[in-house]
C-alpha positions, -999 to +999 in steps of 0.1 A: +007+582+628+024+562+600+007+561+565-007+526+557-028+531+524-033+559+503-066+562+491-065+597+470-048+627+472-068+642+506-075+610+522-054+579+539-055+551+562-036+553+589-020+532+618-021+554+650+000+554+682-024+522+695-017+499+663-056+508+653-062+516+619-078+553+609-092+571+579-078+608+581-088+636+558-066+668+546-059+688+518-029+672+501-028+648+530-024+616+500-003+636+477+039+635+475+044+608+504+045+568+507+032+540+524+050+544+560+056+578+561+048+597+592+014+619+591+019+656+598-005+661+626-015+697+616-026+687+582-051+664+589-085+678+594-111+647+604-101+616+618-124+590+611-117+557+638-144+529+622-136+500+644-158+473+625-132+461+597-163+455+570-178+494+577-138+506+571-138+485+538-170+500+526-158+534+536-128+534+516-147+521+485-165+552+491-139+574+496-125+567+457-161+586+441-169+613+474-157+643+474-138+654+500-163+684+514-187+660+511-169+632+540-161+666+563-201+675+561-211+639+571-184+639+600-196+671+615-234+658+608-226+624+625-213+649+653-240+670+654-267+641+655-244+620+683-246+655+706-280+661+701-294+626+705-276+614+731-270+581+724-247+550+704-251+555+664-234+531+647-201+534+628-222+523+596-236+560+595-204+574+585-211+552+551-244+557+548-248+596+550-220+607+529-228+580+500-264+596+505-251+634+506-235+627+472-260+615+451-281+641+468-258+670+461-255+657+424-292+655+417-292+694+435-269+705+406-292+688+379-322+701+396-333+670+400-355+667+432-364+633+445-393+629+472-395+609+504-419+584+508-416+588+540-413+619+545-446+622+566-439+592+588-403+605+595-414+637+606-438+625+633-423+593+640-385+606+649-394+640+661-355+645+674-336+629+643-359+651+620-348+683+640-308+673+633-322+667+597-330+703+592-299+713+614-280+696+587-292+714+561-290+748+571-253+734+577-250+721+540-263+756+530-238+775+551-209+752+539-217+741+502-241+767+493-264+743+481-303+746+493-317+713+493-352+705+496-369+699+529-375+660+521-340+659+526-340+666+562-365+635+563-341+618+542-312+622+567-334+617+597-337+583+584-299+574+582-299+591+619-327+567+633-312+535+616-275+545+625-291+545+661-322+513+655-305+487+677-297+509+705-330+523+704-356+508+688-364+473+703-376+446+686-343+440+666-343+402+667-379+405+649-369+431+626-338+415+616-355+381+609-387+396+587-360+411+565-340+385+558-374+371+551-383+397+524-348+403+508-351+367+502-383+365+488-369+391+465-339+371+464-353+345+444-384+359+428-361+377+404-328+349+411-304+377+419-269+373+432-274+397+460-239+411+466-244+423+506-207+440+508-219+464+480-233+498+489-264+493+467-275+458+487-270+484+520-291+507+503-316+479+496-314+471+532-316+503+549-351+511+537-359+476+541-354+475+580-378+508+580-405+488+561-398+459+584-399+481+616-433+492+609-447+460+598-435+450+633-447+477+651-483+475+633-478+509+615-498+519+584-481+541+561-508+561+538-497+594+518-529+588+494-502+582+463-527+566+443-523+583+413-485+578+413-492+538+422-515+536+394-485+549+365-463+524+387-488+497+381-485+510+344-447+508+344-433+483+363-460+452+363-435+425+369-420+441+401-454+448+413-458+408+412-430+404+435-445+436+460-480+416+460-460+383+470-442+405+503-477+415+509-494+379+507-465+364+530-471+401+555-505+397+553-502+359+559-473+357+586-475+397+605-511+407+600-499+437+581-521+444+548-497+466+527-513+502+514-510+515+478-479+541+494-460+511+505-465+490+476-454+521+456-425+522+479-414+487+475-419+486+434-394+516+431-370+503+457-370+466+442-369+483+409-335+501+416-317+470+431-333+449+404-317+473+379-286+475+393-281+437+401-269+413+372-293+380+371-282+348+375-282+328+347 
């Protein structure tokens, strides 16, 4: 394999025997060599193949603020959840997991511990992806010595059962089109350039296709959070505004009526995007 970009001093892209590019990951892989060098095959210890161009591209930006421990833990989670599951996850997960593991790893370190939501609905709904959820972090423990809180196990279940939502789930052409519905209603409530090749619109979009799943699939979410909705209310009234309008046009359009946990939900969720989003002027 012939170096084709260097991306830090433990990571490259690669061009492989086959002409397809690759991601590979070693220690001092990226230091002391060139742009069309040939790779030492015993140095490198993951090889990452990401055959969608845009997922590679997102992956790379990635790779410039995550550690490299942190890319080998996602590979061997991806493996672990594609063994025990049994069927397609997409490429995507690969981006989604380790930009997740990092922040959660970082807010470990502060002692900083941030619930699920839907930790509840995780746990009964995706029974199997939950299990490789707590397999993962008995495997963060083992490798990073880092003991993070159960919610993350829901947390990582969720990446799982989105990585694997098309193949799965059903009902994609419905889910797909009610959130393109909501991310524009958001969209232009608060006239935001939504940037969709950044990782925080993916973000934005991940939990939005979980929302939009159980709007579809005429599941309440309810983890009696009305204490916490009521300092939301307190906190972050104009958001809330665009939260009631989602739940007019669900109400109106899916026959969903949104609960205090969801709209709690949305409001932080919005709020972050909001937040990290310039407006338009």
């Amino acid at each position: 394999m012939l170096v084709k970009q260097i991306l830090n001093n433990n990571v490259v892209s690669a061009q492989d025997d086959q002409g397809i590019e690759v991601i590979l990951t070693g220690r001092g892989l990226g230091f002391n060599t060139q742009v069309g060098a040939r790779i030492n095959n015993e140095a490198i210890e993951k090889i990452f193949r990401l055959e969608n161009s845009q997922i590679s591209a997102r992956f790379k930006d990635l790779v410039a603020e995550v550690p490299m421990e942190t890319l080998l833990l996602t590979a061997d989670i991806v493996t672990l959840a594609r063994e025990k599951l049994g069927h397609k996850l997409s490429e995507g997960l690969y981006v989604t997991l380790a930009d997740h593991l990092y922040y959660a790893l970082q807010r470990h370190s502060r002692q900083e511990e941030l619930p699920n939501p839907l930790e509840w609905e995780v746990r009964h709904l995706y029974q199997e992806e939950y299990a490789v959820g707590r397999q993962a972090l008995t495997l963060i423990a083992a490798r990073n010595g880092s003991s993070l809180p159960d919610s993350e196990a829901s947390s990582i279940a969720l990446h799982i059962v989105n990585a694997g939502l098309n193949h799965t789930m059903g009902k994609t052409a419905q889910i797909t089109q009610l959130v393109y519905q909501l991310q524009n209603i958001v969209k232009y409530f608060f006239n935001l350039p939504l940037d969709e090749s950044s990782l925080n619109y993916q973000r934005f979009i991940t939990h939005l296709k979980f929302f939009a799943q159980r709007v579809i699939d005429e599941v309440a979410l309810n983890n009696n959070d009305d204490e916490l909705f009521a300092a939301v209310q307190q906190r972050y009234q104009h958001t809330l505004k665009c939260v009631e309008a989602i739940n007019t046009f669900v109400s109106k359009n899916y026959r969903h009526t949104m609960s205090n946990s969801e709209k709690l939900y949305l409001t932080v969720l919005i709020e972050n995007i909001v937040q990290r989003t310039t407006p338009v002027d």
